[in-house]
N, C-alpha and C positions, 0 to 999 in steps of 0.2 A: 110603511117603512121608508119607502120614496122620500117621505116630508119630513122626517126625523133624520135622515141620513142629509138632506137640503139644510134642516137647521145647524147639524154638524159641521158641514161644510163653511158656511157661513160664521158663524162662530167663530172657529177657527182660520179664517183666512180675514176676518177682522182684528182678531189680535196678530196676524203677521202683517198685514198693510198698517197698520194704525199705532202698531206701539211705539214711535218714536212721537207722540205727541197728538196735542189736539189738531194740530194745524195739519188737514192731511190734503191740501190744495197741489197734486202735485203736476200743476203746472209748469212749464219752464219760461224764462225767460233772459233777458240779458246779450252782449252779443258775444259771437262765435269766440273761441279763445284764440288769438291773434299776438305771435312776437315778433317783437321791434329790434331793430340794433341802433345806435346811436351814429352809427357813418357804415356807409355799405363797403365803401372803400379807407382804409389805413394803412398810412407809413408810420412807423417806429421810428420815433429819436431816443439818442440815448442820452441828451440831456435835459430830458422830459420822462428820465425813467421810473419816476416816482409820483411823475400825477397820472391820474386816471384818465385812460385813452379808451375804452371800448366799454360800451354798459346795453347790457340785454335789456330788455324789457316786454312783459305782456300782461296782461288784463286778467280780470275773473272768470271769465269763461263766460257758459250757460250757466245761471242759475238753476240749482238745484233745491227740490223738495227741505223743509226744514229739517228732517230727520238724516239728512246727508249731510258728507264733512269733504273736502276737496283736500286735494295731497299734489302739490306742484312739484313735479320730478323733474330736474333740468341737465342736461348731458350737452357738452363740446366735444368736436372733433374735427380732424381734417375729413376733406371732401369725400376721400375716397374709401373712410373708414367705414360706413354705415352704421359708425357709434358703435364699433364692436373696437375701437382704439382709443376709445377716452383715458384720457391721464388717471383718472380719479373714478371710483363708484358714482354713481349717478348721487345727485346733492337734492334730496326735500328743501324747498325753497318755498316759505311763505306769505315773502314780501313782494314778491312780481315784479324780484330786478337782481343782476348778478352783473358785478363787476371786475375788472380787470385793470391793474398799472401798464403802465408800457413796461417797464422789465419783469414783472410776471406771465404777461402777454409773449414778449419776445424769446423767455427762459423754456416758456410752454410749449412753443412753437419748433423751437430747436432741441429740447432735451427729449422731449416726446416725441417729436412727428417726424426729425432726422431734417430738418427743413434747413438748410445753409445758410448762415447770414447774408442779409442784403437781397436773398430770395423773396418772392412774394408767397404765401401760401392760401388757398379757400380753406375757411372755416365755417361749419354751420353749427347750429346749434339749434336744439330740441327741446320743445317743455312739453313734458301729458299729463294732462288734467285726468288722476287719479281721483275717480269716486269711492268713496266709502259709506258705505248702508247698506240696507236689509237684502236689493238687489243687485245681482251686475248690471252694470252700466258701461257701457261700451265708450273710452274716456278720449275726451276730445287728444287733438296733437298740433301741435304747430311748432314750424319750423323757416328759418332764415338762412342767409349767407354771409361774409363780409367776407372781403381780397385787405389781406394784410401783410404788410412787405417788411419787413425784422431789420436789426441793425447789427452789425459787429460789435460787441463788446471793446474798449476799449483796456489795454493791462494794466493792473493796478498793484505796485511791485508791493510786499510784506515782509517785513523782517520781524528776524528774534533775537532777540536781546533780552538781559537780567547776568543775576551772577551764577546760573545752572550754566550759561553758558560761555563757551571760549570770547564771545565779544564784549561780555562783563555788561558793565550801563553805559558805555561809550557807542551812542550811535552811530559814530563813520567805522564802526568796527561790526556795526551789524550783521548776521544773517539774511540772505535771501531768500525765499523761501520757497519752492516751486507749485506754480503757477497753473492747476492742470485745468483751470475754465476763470477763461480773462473777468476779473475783479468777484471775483467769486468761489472757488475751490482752491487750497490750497495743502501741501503738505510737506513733511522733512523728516530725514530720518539722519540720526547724529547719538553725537556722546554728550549726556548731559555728567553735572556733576552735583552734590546738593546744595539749594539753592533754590531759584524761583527764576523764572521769565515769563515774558511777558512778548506785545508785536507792536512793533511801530509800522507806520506809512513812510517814512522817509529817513535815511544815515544821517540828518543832517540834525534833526532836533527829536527832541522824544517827543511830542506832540505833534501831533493827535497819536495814541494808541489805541489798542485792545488789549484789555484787560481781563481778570476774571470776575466774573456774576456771579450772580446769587448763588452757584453751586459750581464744582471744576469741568462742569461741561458748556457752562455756559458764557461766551465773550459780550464785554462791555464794552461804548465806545470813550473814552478819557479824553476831552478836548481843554480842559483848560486845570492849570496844574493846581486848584482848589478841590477836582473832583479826586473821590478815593484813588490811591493809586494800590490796589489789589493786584497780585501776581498768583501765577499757578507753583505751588511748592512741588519739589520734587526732594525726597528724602533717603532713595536710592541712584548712587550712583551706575551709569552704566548706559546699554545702547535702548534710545526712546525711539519712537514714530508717535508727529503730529499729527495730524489732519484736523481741517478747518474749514467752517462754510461760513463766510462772511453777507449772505442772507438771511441763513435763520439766525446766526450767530451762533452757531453750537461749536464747538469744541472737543476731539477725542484724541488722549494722547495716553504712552503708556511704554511700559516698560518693554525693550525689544530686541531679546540676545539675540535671536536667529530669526532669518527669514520664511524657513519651511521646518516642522516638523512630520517623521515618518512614523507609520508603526510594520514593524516586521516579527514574524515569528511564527512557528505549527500551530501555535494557536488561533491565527489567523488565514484569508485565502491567501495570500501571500507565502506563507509557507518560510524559507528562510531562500528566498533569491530576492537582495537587496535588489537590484533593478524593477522589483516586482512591488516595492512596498508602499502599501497604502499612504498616503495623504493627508496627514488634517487638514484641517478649515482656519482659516484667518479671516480676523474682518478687523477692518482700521479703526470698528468705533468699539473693540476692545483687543486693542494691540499687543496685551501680554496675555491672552485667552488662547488656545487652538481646541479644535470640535474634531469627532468623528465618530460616526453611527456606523458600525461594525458587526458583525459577528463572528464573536468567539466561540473556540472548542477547546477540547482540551491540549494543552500545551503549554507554551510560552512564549511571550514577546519581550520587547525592546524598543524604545522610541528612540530611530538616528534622527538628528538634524539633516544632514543629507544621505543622499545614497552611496552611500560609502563604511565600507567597514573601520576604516580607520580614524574619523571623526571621532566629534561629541554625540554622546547618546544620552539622551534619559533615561533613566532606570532605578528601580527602587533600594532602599538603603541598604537590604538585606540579599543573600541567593535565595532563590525562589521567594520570592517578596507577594505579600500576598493581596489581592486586587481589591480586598477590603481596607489595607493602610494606606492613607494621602499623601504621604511623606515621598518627597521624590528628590531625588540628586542629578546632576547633568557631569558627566565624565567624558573623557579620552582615557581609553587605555584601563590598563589594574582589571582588578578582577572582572569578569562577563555576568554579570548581574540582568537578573532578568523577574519579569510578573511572571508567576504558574494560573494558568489557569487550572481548576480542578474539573471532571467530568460532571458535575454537581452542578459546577455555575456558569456550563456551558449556556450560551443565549447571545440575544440582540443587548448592545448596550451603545450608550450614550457616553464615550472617552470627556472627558474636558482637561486641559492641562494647565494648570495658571504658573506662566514661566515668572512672575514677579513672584508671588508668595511659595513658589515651589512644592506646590500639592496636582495630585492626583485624582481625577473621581470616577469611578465606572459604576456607571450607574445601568443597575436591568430594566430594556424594557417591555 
């Protein structure tokens, strides 16, 4: 029985060492996995912000048996992080090098790590040699340092201009646009009319612009008056909010009567003490959207703009209006129109309000 249970063994622990191949030498060899940086020490200029100032680099590792496959995990951070503050998920990296411009370097440094311009910051950075096969394998790591010293962005003013807006196509009529990360974030909130605009660099010519790209989120740069000159249409008159990122180039603008909406009502905890009333959610890249994850009972509500009973409210077109119709109005005053909730469709739901198309959605969930 002995030598039957021996062949058993055998057997099977031949097709688990052996089945990735004939080659089953599993020797190792090669050397230790080992990363580089291309300067241990950098200063950031910023007009050098678009060539490439810092580039990682490391090797293959140990070789491993042929039925192994290797998985380069690489992570940045500041010193004090221990890679529990990296910008970004760790990046699979197959090519044995990662790089950096000086204004993504210096953007990195400051948006992430809180590091001040013209400070210096330590950065290290990590790569593990993840194995992949039949076994675990306890996977190499290595890891370096560089001291890199950032720069102040320089401002880089943006206006708007077209015929949506008060300064028509007369560039010394421009808009300015505010500024909230020097040549880089920008936004505005104003009365457009219909029409189209567009951003210049300068009151003085329309050239160089931004324009729009391939879809309305997306900015072009327009340097010479043979290239299209594309505008963003606006076909509702009324109050817009821009916002702009002139690194990715994207773009989100949108329709924008009020700055806050509320929900109040027994349908809600709120109850009917306007001081009390919940909050939707805003976000800039859909400026005529507001959000809010609630739960209703039964009752009634009301959306104020603000806290105040004497405002404009949102509220559906009918009395007791029922939180299945989308159809939504915004008022001051006249009749107190409100959503019923019923005891039936008491739950958690998902509000969304789109103030440009004036619909409603309560969605359960």
């Amino acid at each position: 029985m002995k030598t039957i249970y021996r062949i058993l063994f055998l057997s099977v622990s031949s097709v688990f060492f052996f089945a990735c191949g004939d080659d089953v030498d599993s020797s190792f060899s090669g050397a230790p996995l080992q990363l580089t940086t291309s300067a241990d020490t950098l200063v950031l200029l910023e007009e050098n912000a678009n060539d490439m100032a810092l580039t990682f680099s490391w090797n293959k590792g140990i070789d491993r048996p042929s039925c192994d496959t290797v998985s380069y995990i690489y992570r940045l951070d500041i010193s004090t992080g221990d890679f529990e503050t990296t910008s970004t998920p760790p990046d699979t990296i197959d090519d044995f090098t990662k790089s950096y411009t000086a204004i993504e370097l210096n953007e990195l440094i400051m948006e992430n790590w809180g590091v001040f311009a013209g400070e210096e910051a330590i950065l290290k950075a990590r790569v593990v040699a993840k194995v992949n096969g039949p076994k675990f394998v306890y996977p190499e790591i290595a890891t370096v340092s560089v001291v890199v010293k950032t720069y102040a962005p320089a401002s880089r003013p943006l206006y708007l201009a077209g015929t949506a807006t008060a300064a028509g196509t007369d560039p010394s009529r421009a808009i300015r646009l505010n500024e909230t990360s020097n040549g880089k974030l920008y936004n505005w909130k104003g009365n457009l009319t219909v029409g189209n605009f567009k951003f210049l660099t300068s009151t003085e010519s329309i050239l160089p612009s931004l324009n729009k790209g391939r879809d309305s989120n997306t900015l072009v740069e327009r340097n010479n008056a043979g290239d299209p000159d594309d505008c963003f249409e606006i076909t509702k008159e009324g109050s817009y909010y821009i916002g702009l990122n002139t690194r990715t180039m994207k773009i989100y603008y949108g329709y924008y009567p009020f700055e806050t909406v509320y929900i109040v009502g027994n349908a809600t905890s709120a109850e009917w003490d306007i001081d009390n009333s919940i909050p939707m959610t805003w976000s800039p890249e859909k400026p005529s959207i507001f959000t809010a994850r609630i739960t209703l009972k039964e009752g009634e509500l009301k959306l104020p703009v603000v806290k105040s009973w004497s405002d404009y409210n949102y509220r559906p077109l009918v009395a007791d209006g029922s939180i299945e119709s989308t159809d939504v109005q915004v008022y001051s005053g006249g009749d107190d129109k409100k959503w019923k909730v019923n005891a039936n469709q008491a739950g958690d739901y998902l509000i969304t309000l789109d103030t440009y198309n004036m619909k409603i959605y309560f969605e359960k969930q």
